[in-house]
C-alpha positions in Angstrom: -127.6 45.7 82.6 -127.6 48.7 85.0 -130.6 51.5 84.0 -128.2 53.9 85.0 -126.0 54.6 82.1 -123.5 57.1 81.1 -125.1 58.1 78.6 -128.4 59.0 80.4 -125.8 61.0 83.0 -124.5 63.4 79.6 -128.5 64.0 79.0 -128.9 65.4 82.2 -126.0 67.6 81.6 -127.3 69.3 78.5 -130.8 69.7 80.5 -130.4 70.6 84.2 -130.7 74.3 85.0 -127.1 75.6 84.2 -127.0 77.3 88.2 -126.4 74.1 89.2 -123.4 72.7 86.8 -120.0 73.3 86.6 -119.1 73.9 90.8 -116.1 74.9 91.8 -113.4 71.8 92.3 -109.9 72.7 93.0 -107.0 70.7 95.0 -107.0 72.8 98.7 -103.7 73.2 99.9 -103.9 73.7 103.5 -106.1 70.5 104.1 -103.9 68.5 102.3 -100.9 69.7 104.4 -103.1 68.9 107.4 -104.3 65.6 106.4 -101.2 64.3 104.6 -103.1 63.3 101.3 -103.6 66.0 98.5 -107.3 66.4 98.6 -109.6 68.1 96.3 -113.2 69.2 97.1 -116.1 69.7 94.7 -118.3 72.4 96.0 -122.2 72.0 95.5 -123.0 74.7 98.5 -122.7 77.7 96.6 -126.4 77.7 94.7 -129.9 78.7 95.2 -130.1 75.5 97.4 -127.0 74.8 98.5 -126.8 71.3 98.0 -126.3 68.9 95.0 -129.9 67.7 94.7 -131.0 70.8 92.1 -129.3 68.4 89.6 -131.4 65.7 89.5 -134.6 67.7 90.5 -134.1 70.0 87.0 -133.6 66.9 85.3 -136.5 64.9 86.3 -138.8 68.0 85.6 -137.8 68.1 82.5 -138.4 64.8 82.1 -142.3 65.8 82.9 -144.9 65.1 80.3 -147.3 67.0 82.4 -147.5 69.3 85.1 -149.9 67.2 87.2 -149.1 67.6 91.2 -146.3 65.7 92.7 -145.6 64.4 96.4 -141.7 63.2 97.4 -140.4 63.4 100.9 -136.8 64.6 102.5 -134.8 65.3 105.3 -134.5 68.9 103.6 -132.3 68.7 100.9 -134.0 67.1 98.2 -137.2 68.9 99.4 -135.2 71.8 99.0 -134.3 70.5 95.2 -138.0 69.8 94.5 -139.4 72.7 95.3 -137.3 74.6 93.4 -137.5 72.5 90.3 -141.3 72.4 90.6 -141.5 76.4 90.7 -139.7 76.7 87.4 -142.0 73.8 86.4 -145.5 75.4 87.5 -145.8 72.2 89.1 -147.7 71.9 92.5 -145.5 69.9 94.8 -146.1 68.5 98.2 -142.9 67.6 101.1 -143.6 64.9 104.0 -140.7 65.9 106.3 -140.2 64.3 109.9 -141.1 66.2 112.8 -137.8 66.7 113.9 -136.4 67.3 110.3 -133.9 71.1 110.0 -136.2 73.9 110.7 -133.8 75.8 108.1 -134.6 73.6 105.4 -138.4 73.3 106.3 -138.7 77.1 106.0 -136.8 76.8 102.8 -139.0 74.1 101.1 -141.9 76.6 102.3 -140.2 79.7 100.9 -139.8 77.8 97.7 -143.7 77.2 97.3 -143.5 73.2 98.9 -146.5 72.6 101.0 -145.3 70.8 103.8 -146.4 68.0 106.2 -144.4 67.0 109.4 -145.0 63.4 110.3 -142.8 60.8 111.4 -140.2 60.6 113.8 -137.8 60.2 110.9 -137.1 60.8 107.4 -137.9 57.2 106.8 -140.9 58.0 109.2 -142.2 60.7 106.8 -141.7 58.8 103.4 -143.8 56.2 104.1 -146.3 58.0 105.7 -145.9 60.4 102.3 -146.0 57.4 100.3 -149.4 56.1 102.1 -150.8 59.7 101.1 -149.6 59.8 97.5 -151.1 56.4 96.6 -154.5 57.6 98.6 -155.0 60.9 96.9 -153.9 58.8 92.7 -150.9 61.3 93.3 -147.0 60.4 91.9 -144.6 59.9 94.4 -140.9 61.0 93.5 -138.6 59.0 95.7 -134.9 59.8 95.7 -132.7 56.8 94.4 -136.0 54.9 92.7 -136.8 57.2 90.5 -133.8 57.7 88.4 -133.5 61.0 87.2 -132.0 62.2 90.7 -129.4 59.5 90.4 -128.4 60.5 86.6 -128.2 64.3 87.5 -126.2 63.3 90.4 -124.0 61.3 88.1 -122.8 64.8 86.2 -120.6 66.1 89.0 -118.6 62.9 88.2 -118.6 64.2 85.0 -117.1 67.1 86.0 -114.3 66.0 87.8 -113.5 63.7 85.5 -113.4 66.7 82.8 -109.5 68.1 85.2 -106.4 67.1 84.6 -106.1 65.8 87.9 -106.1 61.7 88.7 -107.4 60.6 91.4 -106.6 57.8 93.5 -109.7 57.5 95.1 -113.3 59.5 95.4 -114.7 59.6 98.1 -118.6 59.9 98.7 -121.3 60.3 101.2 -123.8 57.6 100.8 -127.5 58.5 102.2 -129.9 56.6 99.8 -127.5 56.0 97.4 -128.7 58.0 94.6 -125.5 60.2 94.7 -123.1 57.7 95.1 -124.5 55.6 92.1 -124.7 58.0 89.7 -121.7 59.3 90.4 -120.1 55.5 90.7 -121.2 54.7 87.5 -120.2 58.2 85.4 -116.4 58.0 87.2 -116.2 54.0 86.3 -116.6 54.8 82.4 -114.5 57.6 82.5 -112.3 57.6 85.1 -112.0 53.4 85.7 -108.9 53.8 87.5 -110.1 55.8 90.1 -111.5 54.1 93.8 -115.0 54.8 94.6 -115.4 54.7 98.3 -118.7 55.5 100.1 -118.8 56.6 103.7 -121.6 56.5 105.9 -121.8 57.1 109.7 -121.2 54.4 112.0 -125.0 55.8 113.6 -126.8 55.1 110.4 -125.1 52.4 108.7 -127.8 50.2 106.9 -127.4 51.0 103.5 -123.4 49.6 103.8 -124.4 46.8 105.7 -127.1 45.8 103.3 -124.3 46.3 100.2 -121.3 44.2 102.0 -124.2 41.5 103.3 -126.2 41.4 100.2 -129.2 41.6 102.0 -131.6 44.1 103.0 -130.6 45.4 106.7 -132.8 47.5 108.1 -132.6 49.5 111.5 -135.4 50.8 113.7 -133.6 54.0 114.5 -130.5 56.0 113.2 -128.4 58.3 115.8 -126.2 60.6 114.0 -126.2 64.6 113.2 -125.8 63.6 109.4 -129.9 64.4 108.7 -129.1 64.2 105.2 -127.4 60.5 104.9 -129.3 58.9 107.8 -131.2 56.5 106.2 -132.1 53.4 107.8 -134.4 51.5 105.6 -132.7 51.1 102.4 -134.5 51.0 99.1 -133.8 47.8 97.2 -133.5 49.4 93.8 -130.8 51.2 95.2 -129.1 48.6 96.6 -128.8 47.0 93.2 -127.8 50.3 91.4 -124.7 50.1 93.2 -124.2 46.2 92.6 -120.2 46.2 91.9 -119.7 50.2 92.1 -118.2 50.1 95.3 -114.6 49.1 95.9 -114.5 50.3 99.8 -116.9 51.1 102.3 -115.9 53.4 105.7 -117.6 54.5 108.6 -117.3 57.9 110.3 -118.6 58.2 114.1 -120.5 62.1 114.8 -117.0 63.2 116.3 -114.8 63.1 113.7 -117.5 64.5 111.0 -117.6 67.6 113.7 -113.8 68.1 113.3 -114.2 67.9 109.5 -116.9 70.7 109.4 -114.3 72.6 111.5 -111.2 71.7 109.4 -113.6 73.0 105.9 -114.3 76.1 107.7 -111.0 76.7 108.9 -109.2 76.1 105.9 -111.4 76.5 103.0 -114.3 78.8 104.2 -116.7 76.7 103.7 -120.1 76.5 106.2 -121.0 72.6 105.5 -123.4 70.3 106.8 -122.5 66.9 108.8 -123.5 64.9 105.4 -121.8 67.3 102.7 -118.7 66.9 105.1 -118.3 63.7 106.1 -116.5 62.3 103.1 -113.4 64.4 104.1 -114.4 63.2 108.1 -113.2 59.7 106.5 -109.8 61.1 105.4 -109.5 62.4 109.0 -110.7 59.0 110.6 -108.9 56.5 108.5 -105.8 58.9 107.7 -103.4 55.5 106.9 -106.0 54.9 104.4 -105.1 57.9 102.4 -101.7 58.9 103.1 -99.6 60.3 100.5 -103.2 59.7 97.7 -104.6 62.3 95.6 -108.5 62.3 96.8 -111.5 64.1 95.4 -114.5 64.3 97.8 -117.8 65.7 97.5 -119.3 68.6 99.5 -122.5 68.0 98.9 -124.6 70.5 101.4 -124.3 73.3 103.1 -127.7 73.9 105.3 -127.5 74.9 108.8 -129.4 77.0 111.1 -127.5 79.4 113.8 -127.7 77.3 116.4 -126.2 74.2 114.3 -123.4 76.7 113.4 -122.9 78.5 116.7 -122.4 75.0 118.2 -120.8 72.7 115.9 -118.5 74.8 113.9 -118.2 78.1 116.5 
């Protein structure tokens, strides 16, 4: 039996901090037009963090049976989520971040009262040297997609589209550790069964759907994409079996067509999105035949960028 259940998902619901529940999802017009399939989005940029990850963050906090210090690690978003969550919680939090991670999102954690530590080269880089730390210092670890209060509170956006009138042929997800996509896999296959799940990752950081088509752990010694927040390249193996049987299809999406999809959002939705919050729509522009003529909902599930990110890849 899979510990993520739908029932766990409808918890989370009645506990995360309302600011993060209840994003806008509508069917957009014009990118449908463009791209030939009518396409929804759910929008998770417009919040404190401006990302998705304040759901399971609020969750797990509440979940706390103390308010003893905690240590996790990110590529910015789920730092961003933790902090947060830990402020409201008057819980001391600390955020191992590679050295190249968003300078945006590390001055966010800090504004947000994380203490942060740059090691690594990597987000994988930085979690295990975080991990190394935690288990020094006797300190709990949070770890996106093993700990599974992230993956419930991701499950609720499923929740929420599934709550329209619409029916969807297919949803389509960006799949970085795996927490969202299984959260939100398993609250769309109780309620919506009909509906495809279809995670997309970039063809530069593709372990985690190699190891789930495989059934082995893959693992890569470097990633090369602009998706920060979905470049993961050792998987966690909890994860891996979270998603056991989730999945009906698996894309890839090189950097290029991910760009064009950041564009395409801005141009047609107003929308400032990240390479990892866009590249589920980058699939409906890469594998157009795919979706021709199908009603798709996709997740927009980040928003951070600095200037120079926009200035350059959007314009």
């Amino acid at each position: 039996m899979s510990r993520i259940t739908l029932d766990r998902i409808l918890a989370a619901a009645a506990a995360i901090d309302p600011v993060f529940l209840n994003t806008p999802q509508f069917l957009n017009e014009p990118l449908s037009d463009v791209l030939g399939a009518q396409v929804t989005l759910k929008v998770e940029t417009v919040n404190p963090i401006r990302s998705f990850k304040g759901r399971g963050a609020t969750w797990l906090t509440a979940n706390l049976t103390d308010r003893a210090p905690l240590m996790c690690a990110s590529a910015g978003n789920f730092g961003q989520a933790m902090a947060y969550a830990c402020r409201a919680a008057d819980v001391p939090l600390t955020v191992y971040a590679s050295v190249n991670a968003n300078p945006l999102k590390i001055e966010r954690m800090r504004a947000l009262g994380a203490t942060m530590v740059l090691a690594g080269e990597d987000f994988d880089g930085a979690k295990a040297i975080g991990k190394a730390a935690a288990a020094a210092q006797g300190t709990r670890f949070v770890e996106d997609s093993l700990d599974p209060e992230p993956t419930e509170g991701a499950g609720t956006m499923a929740v929420e589209l599934a709550a329209s009138d619409a029916e969807f042929d297919a949803l389509i997800v960006p799949l970085g550790n795996g927490a969202m996509l299984a959260g939100v896999a398993t609250a769309m296959k109780a309620l919506r069964p009909k509906t495809k799940i279809i995670a997309v990752q970039s063809t530069g950081a593709p372990a985690m759907t190699e190891s789930l088509i495989s059934g082995t752990l893959v693992t890569h010694e470097k990633i090369d994409t602009i998706a920060d927040g979905i470049g993961v390249r050792s998987p966690v193996p909890q994860a891996l079996e979270d998603l056991r049987g989730l999945v009906d299809e698996f894309l890839l999406v090189p950097d290029t067509t991910t760009l064009k999809a950041m564009r395409l959002l801005h141009q047609h939705a107003g929308l400032v999105v990240e390479p990892s919050g866009a590249i589920g729509l980058g699939a409906v522009v890469e594998h157009g035949s795919v979706f021709a003529g199908r009603r798709v909902a996709t997740i927009i599930c980040g928003g951070n960028l600095t200037n120079e990110q926009i200035a350059s890849w959007i314009g």
